[in-house]
C-alpha positions in Angstrom: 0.0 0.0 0.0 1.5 3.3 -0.9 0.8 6.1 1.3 -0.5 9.9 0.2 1.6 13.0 0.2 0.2 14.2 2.8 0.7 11.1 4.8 4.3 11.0 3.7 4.8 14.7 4.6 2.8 14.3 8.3 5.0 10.9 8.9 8.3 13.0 8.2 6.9 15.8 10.5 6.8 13.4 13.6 10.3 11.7 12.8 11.9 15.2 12.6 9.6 15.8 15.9 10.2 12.6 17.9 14.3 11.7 16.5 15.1 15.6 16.2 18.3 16.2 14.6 18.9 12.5 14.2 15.7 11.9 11.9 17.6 11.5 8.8 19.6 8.8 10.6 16.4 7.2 11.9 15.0 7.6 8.7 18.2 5.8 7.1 17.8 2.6 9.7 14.1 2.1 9.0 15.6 2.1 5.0 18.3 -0.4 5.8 16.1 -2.6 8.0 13.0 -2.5 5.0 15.4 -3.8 2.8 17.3 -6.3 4.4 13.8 -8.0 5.3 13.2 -7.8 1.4 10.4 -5.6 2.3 10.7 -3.4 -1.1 7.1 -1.1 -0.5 8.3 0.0 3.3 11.9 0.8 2.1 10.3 2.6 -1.0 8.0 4.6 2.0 10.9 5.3 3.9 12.9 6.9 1.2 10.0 8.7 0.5 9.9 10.1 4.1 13.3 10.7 3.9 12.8 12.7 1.1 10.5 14.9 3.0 12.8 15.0 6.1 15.9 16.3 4.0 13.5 19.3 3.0 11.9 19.9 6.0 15.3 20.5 7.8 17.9 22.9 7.2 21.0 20.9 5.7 23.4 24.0 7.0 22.6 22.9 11.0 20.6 19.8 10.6 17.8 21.3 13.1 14.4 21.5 11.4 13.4 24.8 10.2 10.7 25.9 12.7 13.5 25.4 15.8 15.5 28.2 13.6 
């Protein structure tokens, strides 16, 4: 099952909010673990999330934008 945007973009939200400047990493692991379990759809949802988390954070400091 493939999620919607807005799904996607509300999931990254509450990475960034619960893993903080570590989301990317978080997001990375969930990636890793998706495909070592052959579990192509959730690894293709996580770098979709991770997508969103890269934008949704600045890449200068690594904080999300609204703690700027």
């Amino acid at each position: 099952m493939q999620l919607n945007d807005w799904t996607l973009w509300a999931s990254a939200q509450e990475v960034i909010k619960r893993c903080g400047v570590k989301a990317p990493e978080y997001a990375s692991a969930q990636i890793a673990e998706a495909q070592t379990a052959g579990d192509d759809a959730s690894a293709r949802t996580w770098r979709e999330i991770a997508q969103r988390i890269d934008q949704l954070m600045d890449e200068r400091t690594g904080r999300p934008l609204d703690k700027q």
